[in-house]
N, C-alpha and C positions, 0 to 999 in steps of 0.2 A: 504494500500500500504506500503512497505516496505521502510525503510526510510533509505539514502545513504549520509556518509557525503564525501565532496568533495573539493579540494584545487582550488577553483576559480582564475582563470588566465586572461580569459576575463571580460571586462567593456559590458554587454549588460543590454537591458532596466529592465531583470528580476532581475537582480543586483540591478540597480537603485532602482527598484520600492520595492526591500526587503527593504531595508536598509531603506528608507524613511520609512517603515511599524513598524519596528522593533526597531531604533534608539530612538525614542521617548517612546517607550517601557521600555527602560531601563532607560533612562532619560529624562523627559518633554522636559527641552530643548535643547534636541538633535535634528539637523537634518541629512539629509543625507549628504555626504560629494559630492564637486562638482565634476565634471567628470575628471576635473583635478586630484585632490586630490586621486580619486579612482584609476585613471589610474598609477599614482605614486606608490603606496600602492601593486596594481597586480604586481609590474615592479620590487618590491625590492626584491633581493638573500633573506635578511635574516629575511623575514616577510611570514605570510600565514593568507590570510584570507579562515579561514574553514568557508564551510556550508551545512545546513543540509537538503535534499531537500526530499519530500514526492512528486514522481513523478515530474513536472518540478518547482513545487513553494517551494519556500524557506520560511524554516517556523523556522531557526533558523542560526545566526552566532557565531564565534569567532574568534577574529584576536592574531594571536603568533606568538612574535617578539625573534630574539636571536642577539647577541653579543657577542662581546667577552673583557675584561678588565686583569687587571695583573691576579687575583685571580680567571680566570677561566671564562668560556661560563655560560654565564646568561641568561634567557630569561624571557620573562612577557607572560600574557596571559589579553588580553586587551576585553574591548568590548559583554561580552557573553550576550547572549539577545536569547531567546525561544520567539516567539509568543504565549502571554498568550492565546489561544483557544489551544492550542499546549502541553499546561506545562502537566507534568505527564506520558509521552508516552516514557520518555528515552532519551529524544533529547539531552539535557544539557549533559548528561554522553556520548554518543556518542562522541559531541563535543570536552570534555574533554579526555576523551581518545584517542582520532585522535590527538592532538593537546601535548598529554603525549607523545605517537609513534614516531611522527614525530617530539619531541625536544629532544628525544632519540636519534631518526636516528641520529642529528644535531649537537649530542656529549653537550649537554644543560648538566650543571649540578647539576642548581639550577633554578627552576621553580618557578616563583612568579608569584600574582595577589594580588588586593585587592578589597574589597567586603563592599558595604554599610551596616552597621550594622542592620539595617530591613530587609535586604535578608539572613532570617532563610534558607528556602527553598536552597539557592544558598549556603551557608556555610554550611552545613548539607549532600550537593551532594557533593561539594571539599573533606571534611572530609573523605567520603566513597571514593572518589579517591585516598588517601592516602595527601591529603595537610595541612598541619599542622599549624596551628597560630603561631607567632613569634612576640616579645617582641620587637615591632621596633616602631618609629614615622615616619610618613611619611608625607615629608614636600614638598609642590608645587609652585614654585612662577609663579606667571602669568604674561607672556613676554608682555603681551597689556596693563600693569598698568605701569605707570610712576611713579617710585620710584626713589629716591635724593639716591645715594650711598657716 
């Protein structure tokens, strides 16, 4: 079957049940996000979650976020996860290229991600999409840790 990516707008169970499939895929402990949380995410202008459906099941996502700051419309590319039975078929490039398109459409003019450095596979498909490494640190604080400032 011919595989179709697509800008999910509704919260339905096949949604649910991807995301629960797939999240833990990319990260152990990942779950799926709650119906709230998904419903938020469908709701926002300047978010998309793409996915990649073989007939009506979802066998892979991406979510692409944009902004805008003094130095220009920025966006991320958050989230990308193939269903390993899945890898190899094109999906991830799909993804990325829908998700290239439509931060285009969106006047993006600098497209970011980052990528765990064991995902050869996943850094080796970026590269063929044109994404380039960059000389940067990337720093996280976690809002649920009680730190003394």
């Amino acid at each position: 079957m011919a595989l179709e990516i697509r800008r999910m707008t509704t919260l339905d169970a096949g949604l649910e049940e991807a995301l629960a499939r797939l999240l833990p895929q990319l990260s152990g402990g990942l779950r799926a996000p709650s119906r709230e949380v998904l419903g938020r995410l469908l709701a926002q202008p300047c978010a998309a979650l793409l996915a990649a459906l073989d007939g009506e099941r979802i066998v892979g996502v991406l979510t692409l976020v944009w902004y805008d700051v003094p130095s220009g419309r920025k966006g991320w590319v958050e989230d990308v996860v193939v269903d390993a039975g899945e890898r190899g078929r094109g999906v991830g490039r799909l993804l990325v290229e829908k998700a290239l398109g439509l931060a285009r459409s969106e006047g993006v003019q600098h497209l970011m991600l980052t990528s765990n450095p064991a995902r050869r596979a996943a850094h080796a498909l970026y590269r063929t999409c044109g994404f380039e490494e960059v000389g940067s640190t990337l720093f996280r604080f976690d809002m649920n840790k009680k730190v003394d400032l």
